[in-house]
C-alpha positions as CSV (number, residue, x, y, z in Angstrom):
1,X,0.0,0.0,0.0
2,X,1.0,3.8,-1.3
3,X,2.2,5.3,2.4
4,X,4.4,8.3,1.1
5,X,5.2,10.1,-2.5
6,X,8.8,11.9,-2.6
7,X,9.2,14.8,-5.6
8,X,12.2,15.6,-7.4
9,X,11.9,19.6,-7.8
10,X,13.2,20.9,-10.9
11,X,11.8,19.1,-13.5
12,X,8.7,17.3,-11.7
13,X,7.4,20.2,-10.2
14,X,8.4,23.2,-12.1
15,X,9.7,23.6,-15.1
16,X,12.9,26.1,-13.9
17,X,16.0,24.2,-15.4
18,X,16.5,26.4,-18.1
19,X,16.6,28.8,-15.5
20,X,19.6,27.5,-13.7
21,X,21.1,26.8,-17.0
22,X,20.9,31.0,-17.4
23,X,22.2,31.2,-14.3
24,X,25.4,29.2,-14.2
25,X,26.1,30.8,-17.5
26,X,25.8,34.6,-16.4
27,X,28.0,33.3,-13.1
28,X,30.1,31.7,-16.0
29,X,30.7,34.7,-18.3
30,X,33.2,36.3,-16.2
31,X,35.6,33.3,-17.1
32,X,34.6,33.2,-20.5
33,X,33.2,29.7,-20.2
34,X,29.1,28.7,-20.6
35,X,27.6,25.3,-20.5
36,X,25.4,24.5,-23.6
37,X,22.2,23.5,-23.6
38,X,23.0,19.8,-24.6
39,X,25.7,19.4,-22.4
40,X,23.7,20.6,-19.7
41,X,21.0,17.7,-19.8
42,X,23.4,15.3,-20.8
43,X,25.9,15.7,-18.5
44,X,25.0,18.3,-15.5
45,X,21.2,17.8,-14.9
46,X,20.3,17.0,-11.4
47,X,23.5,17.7,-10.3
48,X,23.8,20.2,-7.4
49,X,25.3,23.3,-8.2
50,X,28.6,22.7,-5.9
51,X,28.9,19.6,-8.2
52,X,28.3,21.1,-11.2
53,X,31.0,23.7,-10.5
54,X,33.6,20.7,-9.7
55,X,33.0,18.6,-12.4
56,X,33.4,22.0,-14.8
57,X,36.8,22.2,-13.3
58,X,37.5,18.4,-13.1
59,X,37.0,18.7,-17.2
60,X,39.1,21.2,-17.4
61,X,36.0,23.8,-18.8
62,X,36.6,26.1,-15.7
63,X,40.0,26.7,-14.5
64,X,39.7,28.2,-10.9
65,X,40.5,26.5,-7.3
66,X,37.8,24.2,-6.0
67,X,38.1,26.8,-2.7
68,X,36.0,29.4,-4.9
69,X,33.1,26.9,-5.1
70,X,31.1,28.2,-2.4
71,X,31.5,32.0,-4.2
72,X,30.1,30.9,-7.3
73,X,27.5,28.8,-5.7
74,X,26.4,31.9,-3.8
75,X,26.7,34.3,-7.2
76,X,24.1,31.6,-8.8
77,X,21.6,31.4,-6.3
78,X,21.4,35.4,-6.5
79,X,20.8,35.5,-10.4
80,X,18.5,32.1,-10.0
81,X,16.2,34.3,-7.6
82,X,16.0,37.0,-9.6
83,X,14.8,34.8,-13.0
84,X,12.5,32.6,-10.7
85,X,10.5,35.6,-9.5
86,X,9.7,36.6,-12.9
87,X,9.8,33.2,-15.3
88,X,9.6,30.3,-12.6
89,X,6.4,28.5,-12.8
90,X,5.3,25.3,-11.8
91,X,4.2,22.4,-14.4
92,X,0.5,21.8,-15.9
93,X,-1.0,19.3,-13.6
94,X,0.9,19.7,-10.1
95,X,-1.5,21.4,-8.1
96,X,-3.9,18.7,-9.3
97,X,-1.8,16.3,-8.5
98,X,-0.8,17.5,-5.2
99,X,-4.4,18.2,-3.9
100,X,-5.3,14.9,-5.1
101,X,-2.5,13.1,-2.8
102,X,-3.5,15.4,0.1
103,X,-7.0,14.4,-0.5
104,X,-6.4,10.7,0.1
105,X,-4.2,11.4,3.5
106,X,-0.6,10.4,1.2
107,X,2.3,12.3,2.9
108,X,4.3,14.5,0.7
109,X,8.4,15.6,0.8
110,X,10.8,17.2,-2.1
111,X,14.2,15.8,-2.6
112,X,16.4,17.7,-4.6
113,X,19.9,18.8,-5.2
114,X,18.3,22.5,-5.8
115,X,19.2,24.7,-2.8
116,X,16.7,25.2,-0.2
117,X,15.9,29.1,-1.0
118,X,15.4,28.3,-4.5
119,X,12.6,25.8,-3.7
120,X,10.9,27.7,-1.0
121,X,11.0,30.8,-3.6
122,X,9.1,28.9,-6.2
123,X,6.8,26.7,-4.2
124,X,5.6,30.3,-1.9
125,X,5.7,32.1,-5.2
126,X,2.7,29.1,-6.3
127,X,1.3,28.4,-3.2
128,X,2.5,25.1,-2.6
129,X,4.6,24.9,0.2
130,X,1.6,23.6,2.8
131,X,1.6,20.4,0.5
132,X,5.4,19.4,1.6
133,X,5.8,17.8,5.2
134,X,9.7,18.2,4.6
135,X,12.2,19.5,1.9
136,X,15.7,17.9,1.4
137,X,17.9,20.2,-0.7
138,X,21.4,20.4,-1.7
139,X,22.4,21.8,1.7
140,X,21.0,18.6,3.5
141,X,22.9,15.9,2.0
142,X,26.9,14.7,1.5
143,X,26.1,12.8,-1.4
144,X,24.2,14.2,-4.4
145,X,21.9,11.8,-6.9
146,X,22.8,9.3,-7.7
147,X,23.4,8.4,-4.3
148,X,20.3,7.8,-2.6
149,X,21.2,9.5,1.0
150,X,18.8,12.6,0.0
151,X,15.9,10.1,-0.8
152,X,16.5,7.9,2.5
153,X,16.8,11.2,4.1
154,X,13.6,12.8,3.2
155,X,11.5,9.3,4.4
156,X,13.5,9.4,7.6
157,X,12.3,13.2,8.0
158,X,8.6,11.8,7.4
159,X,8.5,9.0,9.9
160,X,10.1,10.8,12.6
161,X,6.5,11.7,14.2
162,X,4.8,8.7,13.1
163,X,3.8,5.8,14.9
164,X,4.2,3.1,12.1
165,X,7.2,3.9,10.3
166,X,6.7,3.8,6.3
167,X,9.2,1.5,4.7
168,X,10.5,2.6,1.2
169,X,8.7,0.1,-1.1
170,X,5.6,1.6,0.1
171,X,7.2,5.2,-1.0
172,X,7.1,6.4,-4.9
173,X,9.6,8.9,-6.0
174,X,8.8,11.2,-8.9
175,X,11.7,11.9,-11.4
176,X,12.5,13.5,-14.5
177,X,16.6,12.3,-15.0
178,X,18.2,9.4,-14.9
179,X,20.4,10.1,-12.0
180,X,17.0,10.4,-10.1
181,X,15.7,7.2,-10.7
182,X,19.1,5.2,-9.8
183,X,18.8,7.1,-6.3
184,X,15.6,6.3,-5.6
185,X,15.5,2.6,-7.0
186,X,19.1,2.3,-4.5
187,X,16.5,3.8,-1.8
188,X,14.5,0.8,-2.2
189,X,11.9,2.7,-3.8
190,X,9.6,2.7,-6.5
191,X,9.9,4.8,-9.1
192,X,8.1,6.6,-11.9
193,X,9.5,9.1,-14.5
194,X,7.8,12.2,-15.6
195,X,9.2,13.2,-19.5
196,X,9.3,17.2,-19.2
197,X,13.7,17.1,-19.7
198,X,13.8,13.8,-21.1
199,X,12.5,11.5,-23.7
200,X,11.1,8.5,-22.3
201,X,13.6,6.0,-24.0
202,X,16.4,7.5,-21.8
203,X,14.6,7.1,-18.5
204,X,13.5,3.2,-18.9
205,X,14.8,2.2,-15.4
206,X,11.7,3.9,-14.2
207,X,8.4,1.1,-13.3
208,X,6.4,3.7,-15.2
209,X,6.9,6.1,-17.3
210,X,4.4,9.5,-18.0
211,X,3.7,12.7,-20.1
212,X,2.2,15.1,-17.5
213,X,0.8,13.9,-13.7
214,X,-2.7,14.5,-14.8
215,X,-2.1,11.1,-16.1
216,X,-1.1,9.2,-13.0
217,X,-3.7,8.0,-10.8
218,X,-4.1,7.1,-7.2
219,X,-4.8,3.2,-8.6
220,X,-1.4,3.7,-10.9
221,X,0.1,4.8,-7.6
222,X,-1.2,2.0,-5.3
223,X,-0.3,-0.8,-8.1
224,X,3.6,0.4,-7.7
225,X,3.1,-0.5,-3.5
226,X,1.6,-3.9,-4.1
């Protein structure tokens, strides 16, 4: 039985990737570097941004000293917040989807390697935080996706009131990458991929695959448990 449903952010619940794309390239300019668009999905997406930075100097594509890390992350997260309060928005179907989950007593957290203001900004901005009983963000965690310490995080945040504990095969994750699904299936969890960054050919690990969450159903959801 369906005890708890776990988000990815970016992606799942709004569309705002191409948003941090912008933003790691205006942070970017000022060593006459960008990441393109393909190499972005390909290589970089669901990343967190200290990871991003470290593989671009790992590759050789940003030539700085990993100490400046933390600067850039910081510069980002500025010119992220300033894009998301104009052009973030969430996806067709969420608050549906949401309300629909909250309607049938199903638990609800975000796990993503976005940081925590840039979710809080865009779920307050759409009226969404009441929905999520916790958030685990790229602050929260050692180990970025694929790992699956943010995933086994954000269920350990959920039971920590309850009485009977929710194991994770009775917990669904909602991804849109592929580094997503391997965390959550290494969770112990079941898995379903939404295609808004990906077609669904590259996300086949997932135990179902979707267009939008209009077209998931509390019976789709409940099958996945059993």
């Amino acid at each position: 039985m369906l005890k708890a449903v776990i988000f990815d952010f970016d992606g799942v619940i709004t569309d705002s990737e191409i948003l941090h794309l912008r933003a790691f390239n205006k942070v970017l300019k000022q060593f006459n570097t960008e990441i393109t668009k393909k190499d972005y999905y390909s290589r970089y997406l669901g990343y967190t941004d200290s990871d991003c930075y470290k593989h671009l100097i790992q590759n050789g594509l940003l030539k700085i000293d990993k100490s400046r890390i933390p600067e850039l992350v910081e510069q980002k997260n500025i010119v992220f917040k300033k894009l998301a309060k104009t052009e973030g928005r969430t996806i067709e179907g969420v608050r549906d989807f949401l309300e629909m989950l909250n309607q049938n007593h199903i638990p609800m957290a975000i796990c993503s390697g976005a940081l925590l203001t840039e979710i809080e900004l865009i779920l307050d901005e759409a009226n969404l935080r009441s929905f999520f009983q916790t958030i685990v963000s790229a602050e929260h965690v050692k180990k970025g996706k694929p790992h699956p310490e943010g995933f086994l995080r954000a269920l350990k945040r959920l039971n920590k009131n309850l009485k009977h504990q929710i194991s994770a095969r009775r917990c669904v994750v909602i991804e849109d990458s592929l580094w997503g699904l391997q965390a959550a299936k290494a969770a112990g969890m079941h898995t379903v991929a939404v295609t808004n960054s990906y077609d669904a050919e590259q996300l086949t690990i997932a135990e179902k695959t979707i267009d939008n969450l209009k077209d998931l159903s509390m019976e789709d959801l409940q099958k996945l448990c059993t």
